[in-house]
Each structure stands twice: as C-alpha cells, then as structure tokens.
C-alpha positions in Angstrom: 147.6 16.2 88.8 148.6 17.9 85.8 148.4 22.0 85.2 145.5 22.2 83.0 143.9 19.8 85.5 144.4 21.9 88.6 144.1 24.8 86.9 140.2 23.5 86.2 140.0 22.4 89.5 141.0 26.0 91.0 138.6 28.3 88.2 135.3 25.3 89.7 136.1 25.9 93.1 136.0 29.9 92.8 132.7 29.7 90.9 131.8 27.0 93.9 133.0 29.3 97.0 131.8 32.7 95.2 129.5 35.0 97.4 130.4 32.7 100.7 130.0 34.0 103.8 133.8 34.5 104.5 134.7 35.9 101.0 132.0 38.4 101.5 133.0 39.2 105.0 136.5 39.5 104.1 135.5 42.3 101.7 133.3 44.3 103.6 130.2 43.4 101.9 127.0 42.0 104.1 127.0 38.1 104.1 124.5 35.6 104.9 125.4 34.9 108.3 128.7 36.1 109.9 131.3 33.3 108.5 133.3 31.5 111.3 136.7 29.5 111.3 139.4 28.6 114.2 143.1 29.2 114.6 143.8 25.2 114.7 140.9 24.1 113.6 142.3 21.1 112.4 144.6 19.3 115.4 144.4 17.3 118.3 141.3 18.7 119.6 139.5 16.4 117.1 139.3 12.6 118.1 139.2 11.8 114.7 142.3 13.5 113.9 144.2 11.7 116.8 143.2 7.9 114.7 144.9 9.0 111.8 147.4 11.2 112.8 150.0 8.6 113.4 153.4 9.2 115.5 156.7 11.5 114.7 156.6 15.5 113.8 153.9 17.3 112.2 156.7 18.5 109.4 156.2 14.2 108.4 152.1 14.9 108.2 152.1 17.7 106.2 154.5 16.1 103.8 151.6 13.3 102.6 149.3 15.3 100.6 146.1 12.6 101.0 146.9 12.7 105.2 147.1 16.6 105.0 144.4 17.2 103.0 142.3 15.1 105.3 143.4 16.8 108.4 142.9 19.8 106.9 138.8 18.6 105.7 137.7 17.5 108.9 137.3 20.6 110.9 134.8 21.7 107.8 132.8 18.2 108.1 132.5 18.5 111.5 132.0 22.2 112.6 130.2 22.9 109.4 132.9 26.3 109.5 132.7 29.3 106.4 136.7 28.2 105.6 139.4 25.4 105.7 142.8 26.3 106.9 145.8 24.5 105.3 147.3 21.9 107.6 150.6 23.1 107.5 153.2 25.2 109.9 154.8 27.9 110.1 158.3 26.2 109.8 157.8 24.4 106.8 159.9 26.5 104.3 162.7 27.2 106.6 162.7 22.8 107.3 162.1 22.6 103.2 165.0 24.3 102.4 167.2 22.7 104.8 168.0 25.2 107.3 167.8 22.7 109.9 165.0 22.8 112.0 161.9 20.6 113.2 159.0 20.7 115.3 159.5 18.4 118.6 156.0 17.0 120.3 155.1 19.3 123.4 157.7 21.5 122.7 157.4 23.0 119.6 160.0 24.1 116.6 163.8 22.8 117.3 166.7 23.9 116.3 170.1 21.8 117.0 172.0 24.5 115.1 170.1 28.3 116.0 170.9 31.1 113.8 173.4 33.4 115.5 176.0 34.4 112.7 175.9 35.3 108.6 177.3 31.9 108.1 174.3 30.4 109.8 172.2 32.4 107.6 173.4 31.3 104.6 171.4 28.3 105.3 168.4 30.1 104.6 168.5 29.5 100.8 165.7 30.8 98.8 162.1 28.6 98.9 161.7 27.1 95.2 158.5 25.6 94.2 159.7 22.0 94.2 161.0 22.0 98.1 157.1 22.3 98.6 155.9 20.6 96.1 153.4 18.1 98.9 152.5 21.8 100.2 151.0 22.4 96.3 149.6 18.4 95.6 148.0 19.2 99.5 146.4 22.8 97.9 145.2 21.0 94.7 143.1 18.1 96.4 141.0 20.3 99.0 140.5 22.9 96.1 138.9 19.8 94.5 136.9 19.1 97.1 136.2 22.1 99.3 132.9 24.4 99.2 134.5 26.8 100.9 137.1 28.7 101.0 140.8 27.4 101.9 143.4 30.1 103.6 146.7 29.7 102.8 148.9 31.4 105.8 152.6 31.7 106.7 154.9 32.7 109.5 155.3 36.7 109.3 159.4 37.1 109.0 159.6 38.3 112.8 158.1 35.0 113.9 160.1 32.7 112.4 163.6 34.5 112.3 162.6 34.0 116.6 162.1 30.2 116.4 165.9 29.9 114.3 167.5 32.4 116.3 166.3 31.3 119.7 166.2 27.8 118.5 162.9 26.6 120.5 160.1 28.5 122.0 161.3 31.1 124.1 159.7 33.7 126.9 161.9 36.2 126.3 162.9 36.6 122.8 166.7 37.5 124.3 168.8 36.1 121.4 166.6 37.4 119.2 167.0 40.8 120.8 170.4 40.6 120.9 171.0 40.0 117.1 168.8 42.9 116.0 170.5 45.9 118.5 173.9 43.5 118.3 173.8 43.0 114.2 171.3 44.8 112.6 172.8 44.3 109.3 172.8 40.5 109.8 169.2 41.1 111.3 167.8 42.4 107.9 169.4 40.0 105.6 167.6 37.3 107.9 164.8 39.2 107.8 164.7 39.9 103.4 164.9 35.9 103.3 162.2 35.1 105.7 159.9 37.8 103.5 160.6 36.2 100.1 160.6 33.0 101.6 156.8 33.6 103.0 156.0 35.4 99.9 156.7 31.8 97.6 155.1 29.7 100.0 151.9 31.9 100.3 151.9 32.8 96.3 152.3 28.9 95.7 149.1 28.3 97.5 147.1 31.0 96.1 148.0 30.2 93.2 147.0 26.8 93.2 143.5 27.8 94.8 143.8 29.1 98.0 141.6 31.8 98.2 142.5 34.0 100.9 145.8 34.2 103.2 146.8 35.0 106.8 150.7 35.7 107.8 150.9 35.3 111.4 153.2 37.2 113.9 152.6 35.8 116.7 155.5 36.7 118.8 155.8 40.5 117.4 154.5 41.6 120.7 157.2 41.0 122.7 158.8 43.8 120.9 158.3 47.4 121.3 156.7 49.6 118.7 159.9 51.4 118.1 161.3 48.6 117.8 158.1 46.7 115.3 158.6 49.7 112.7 162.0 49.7 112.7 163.1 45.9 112.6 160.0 44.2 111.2 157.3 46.8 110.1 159.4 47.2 106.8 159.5 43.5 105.9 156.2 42.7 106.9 154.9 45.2 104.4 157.1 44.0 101.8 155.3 40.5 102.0 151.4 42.5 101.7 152.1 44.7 98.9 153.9 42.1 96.6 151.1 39.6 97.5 148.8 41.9 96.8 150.6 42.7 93.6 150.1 39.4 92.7 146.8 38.6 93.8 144.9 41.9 94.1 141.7 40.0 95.2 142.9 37.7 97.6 141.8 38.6 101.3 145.2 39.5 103.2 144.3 38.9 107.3 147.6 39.7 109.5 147.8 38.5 113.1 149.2 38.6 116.7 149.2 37.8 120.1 149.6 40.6 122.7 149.7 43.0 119.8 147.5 45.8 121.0 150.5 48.4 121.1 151.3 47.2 118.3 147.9 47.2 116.5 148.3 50.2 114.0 151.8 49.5 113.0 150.4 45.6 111.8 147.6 47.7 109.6 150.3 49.7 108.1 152.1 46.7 107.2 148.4 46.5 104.3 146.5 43.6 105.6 143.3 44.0 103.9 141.9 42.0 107.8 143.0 42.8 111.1 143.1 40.0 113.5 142.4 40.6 117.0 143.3 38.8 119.9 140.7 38.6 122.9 142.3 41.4 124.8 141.5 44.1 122.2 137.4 44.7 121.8 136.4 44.8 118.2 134.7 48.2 118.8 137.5 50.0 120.5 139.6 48.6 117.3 137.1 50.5 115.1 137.3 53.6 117.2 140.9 53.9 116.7 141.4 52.8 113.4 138.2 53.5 111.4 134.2 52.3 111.3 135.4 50.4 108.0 137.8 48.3 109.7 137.4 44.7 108.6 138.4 42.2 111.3 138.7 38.6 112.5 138.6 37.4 115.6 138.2 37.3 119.2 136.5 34.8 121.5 139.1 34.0 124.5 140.0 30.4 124.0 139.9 30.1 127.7 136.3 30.8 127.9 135.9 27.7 125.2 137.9 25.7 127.6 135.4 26.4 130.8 132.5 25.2 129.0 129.9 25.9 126.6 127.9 28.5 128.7 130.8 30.5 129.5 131.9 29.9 125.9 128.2 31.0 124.5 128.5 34.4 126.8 131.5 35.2 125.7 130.3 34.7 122.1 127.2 36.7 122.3 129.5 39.4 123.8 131.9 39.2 120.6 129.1 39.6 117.9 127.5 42.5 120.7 131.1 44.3 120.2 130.5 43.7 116.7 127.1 45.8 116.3 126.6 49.2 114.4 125.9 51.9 116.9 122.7 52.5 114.5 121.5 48.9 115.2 122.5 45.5 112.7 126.0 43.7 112.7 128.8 45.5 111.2 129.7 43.7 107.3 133.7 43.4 108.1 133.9 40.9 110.8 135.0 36.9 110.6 134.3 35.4 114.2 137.6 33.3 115.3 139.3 33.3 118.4 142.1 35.6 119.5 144.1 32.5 119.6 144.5 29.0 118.5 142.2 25.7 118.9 143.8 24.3 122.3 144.9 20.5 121.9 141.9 19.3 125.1 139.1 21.7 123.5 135.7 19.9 123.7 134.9 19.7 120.2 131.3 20.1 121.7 132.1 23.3 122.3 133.1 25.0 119.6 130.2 23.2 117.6 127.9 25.2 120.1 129.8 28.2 119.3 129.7 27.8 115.3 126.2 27.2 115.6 125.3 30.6 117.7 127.1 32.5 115.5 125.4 31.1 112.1 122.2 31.4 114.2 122.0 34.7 115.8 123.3 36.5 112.5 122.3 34.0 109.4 118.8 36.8 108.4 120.8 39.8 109.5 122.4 41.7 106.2 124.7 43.8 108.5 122.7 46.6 108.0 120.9 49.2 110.5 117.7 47.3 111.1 117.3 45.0 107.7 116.3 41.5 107.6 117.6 39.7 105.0 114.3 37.8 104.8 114.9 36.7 100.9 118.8 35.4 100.8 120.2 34.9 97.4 120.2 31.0 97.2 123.9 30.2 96.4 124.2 31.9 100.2 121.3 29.8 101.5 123.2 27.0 100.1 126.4 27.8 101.6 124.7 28.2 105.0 122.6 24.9 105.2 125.6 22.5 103.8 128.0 23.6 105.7 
C-alpha cells in the first residue's frame, strides 16, 4: 500500500469511527451506550483464533500483516466490541531491533542474554520505522476495514526494561531491583531507550490510523511509590507528553496491575484514561482523584472465569460504581477488565457481558436522569452493527 493510499484509508476510517461510543467515552463526552473492549481480546480464548494461529512464537504471527490483521478483527466480529486492539506485544521493538529476546509458549518473553551491564544495553539500538514495517502494513489493513476504533498500545519503559533485565517473567523483580539501587546511571540510560523506543512504535501506529493508544505497566507495582517517581515516573511522562505533542487528539489510557499505591503517580505521568484494575472501585478512584476522572476498566477476570452469572453480577456492580451520585452513568468510563482475556475464557461469557453493558446503558446519555430517547444516527449505527 502506497502513502497517498493509506493516508486515504486513515482520513475514511476517522470520518467512519467519528462520534463512536469509545472515542466519545475516551473524551468525556456522553455516548450512546458505554463502549466495551478486553485486554486480549484477540488470543486463545477464541476457537477460531486457535485454527489459524498456527505453531511457533507470537513474535512470527504478528510479523504476517494478513494473519495479524485477522487475529486482531475477530474479537470485533464476534463480540460486536466499541474497539480493536492491535495484535501485537509488548516485546516487539526490543525483538525488532535485535536485542535478543522472544516470547516462549507458556512461559512468556525469553531472554538467553538478560540485560545486566552498559554493554548489554547497547543492544538496545533505537526503533526505526522499517524494523516494524509488518507492525505499519498490520495498522494499514484494519484501518481499511475497521468501524471502529483500533488502539495502538506499547510496553511502558518499566515493563519491558523487567522482561530484559530479569530475562523471563519474574515474581520478584530482584534483578531488576538490583540494577536501579546498584546502577542507577545504567538504569536510566535503559530506561531513555525503552521511552523513545515506545514512543516510535506507538507514533508509527497512530500515525498510520490508530486512533487511540494504551502503554501498559504492568509490573510497576511491584515497586514502591518512592521508588515509581523516582525510577520510572520521569520516563513514563516523557512518553505522554511527546505523544501527546504529536497527536494532541489521540486518547492516551495508561495501565497496571496491583497499582493502587501507585494510582496517582500513573495520572501524573498525563494519561488522558486511567486504567483500573478490579481491586480499585471506579468511585473510590473518582473520590481521590477528581469527579472528571475518565477511566477504563474493571470487571475481575476471575468472576468471567466462574460463569456468566457471576460474570453478569459483577458487571452490573462495575457500571453501579460507575453512576453519578445525582442519578445517570458517569460520561468518562470504557468497561474492560482489570486484567487480560484469560487463554480458557468461555467466549460465551464475555458475549453475555458485552451485551449487558450495551443493554443496560445504550438510551442513557450519562446524564442525571436523561434518556437519550432520540440518538444521533451515525451512534445508532455504531451500536446495531457492531
């Protein structure tokens, strides 16, 4: 696909995904229904994801634009969801640049060669577009055939520095810890190449259509705040304000796990969307940081696993933490869970889930007692086809 052709592509499908229920939601405004997508949407929860997955590491998917792009659809077709997340990984642009480093089935990113000296950082080259240049042709086919909008996302710098230091998932983050009090010169460098490296990656697919972004830290509470604002606070920031810099309308949603501590030290960093996980109510979030806090999240993932009624409950009790003390549903929420999609989900499930949601708030404007009885009908649209 040529420039001036994806460059059409990107300008239809902003007119197409234009006063959506997630863009709307992202902003603030009152939306048709409250908009819904998963962490993991697209994975091995989906049967039909498992026939054309194939074998080997994700890092070989996400490298064949037509697979990817597929992947990355059928969660939409299926779920009928307000967004499409990129198929992709957090490792990609450290594995694109040839640091070293894969992702191993049922254990996660590998490293043969972990990142514990400035010599091993110097494998950590800067991200140029052509290392991801699947990543782009990936963007440019579901921007031509999305109706919604597609998130880019990236690993926040904390994140990923863990999986190269530690060199596979780790429980206690003790290398890790070691190089930032051990080396904290070394631990900044690392960090400055992980933040421009996430800023390309996520820039690339904004630029290219995506319409909104989420960097994920996903490990950031293992640390202490101390710790968060001095170590990673200042590099996570860096990453917001030069996206935003760049794309001043793009919704900017930062999240982790076990983060509550750390909660308004991740809003500093300038997300424009705070991402909960299911530990932290979306009312007590609003108490402590402001009634015009805009966030995403939280439905327990376990609660999916048990069933649908437990999965319902805890749904209705998410869009009940949710309501204006003055009646109505607060504008500034995107239902999600307050983790990822878990590989033996019963797709069944979150369909039951999706549909409440779009259900119980598709007439309600998010105002104090107003029934949006007379929805504009690019909204209606949105909500019946997808």
């Amino acid at each position: 696909m040529d420039d001036t052709d994806s460059a059409q592509d990107s300008d239809q499908h902003r007119r197409r995904i234009a006063g959506g229920a997630f863009l709307d939601a992202a902003q603030g405004r009152p939306a048709v229904h409250t908009p819904v997508w998963f962490m993991r949407q697209a994975g091995r929860s989906l049967p039909e994801y498992r026939s054309v997955r194939g074998e080997g590491s994700i890092l070989d998917a996400i490298k064949q634009p037509d697979l990817a792009a597929e992947i990355t659809l059928q969660p939409v077709r299926r779920y009928g969801v307000d967004a499409a997340v990129l198929y992709s990984d957090i490792v990609v642009p450290p594995h694109a640049v040839g640091f070293g480093i894969d992702v191993a089935p049922g254990t996660g990113p590998v490293a043969e060669r972990p990142l514990r000296s400035s010599g091993d950082a110097e494998r950590l080259r800067p991200l140029e577009l052509d290392d991801i240049h699947y990543v782009i042709e990936t963007v440019e086919r579901l921007v031509a055939e999305l109706d919604v909008p597609l998130l880019a996302f990236a690993g926040a710098p904390f994140t990923v520095a863990s999986y190269l230091i530690e060199g596979r998932p780790s429980k206690d983050y003790r290398h890790t810890k070691a190089l930032i009090h051990n080396d904290e010169v070394l631990w900044h460098d690392v960090m400055e190449r992980l933040a421009e490296s996430a800023i390309t990656f996520i820039d690339a697919q904004l630029r290219h259509g995506a319409a909104a972004f989420q960097l994920f830290d996903s490990w950031a509470g293992a640390l202490s705040r101390r710790d968060y604002e001095r170590y990673v606070l200042p590099h996570s920031r860096h990453v917001f304000r030069e996206l935003r810099r760049r794309h001043p309308d793009a919704p900017a949603i930062h999240f982790g796990i076990g983060c509550d501590h750390l909660l308004g030290s991740m809003l500093h960093a300038g997300p424009s969307v705070l991402g909960l996980d299911w530990r932290t109510p979306i009312n007590e979030a609003r108490q402590r940081f402001g009634d015009d806090l805009v966030v995403q999240g939280n439905l327990d993932p376990a609660l999916v696993l048990a069933g649908v009624e437990p999965a319902l409950t805890g749904t209705r009790q998410v869009l009940h933490d949710n309501e204006l003390p003055g009646g109505g549903r607060h504008p500034g929420h995107i239902f999600n869970l307050g983790h990822g999609v878990q590989p033996d989900t019963d797709p069944g499930v979150l369909q039951a889930v999706v549909d409440l949601v779009h259900d119980v708030t598709r007439h309600d404007t998010g105002q104090p007692g107003a029934v949006d009885a007379e929805a504009p009908a690019d909204h209606e649209g949105t909500a019946d086809e997808h």
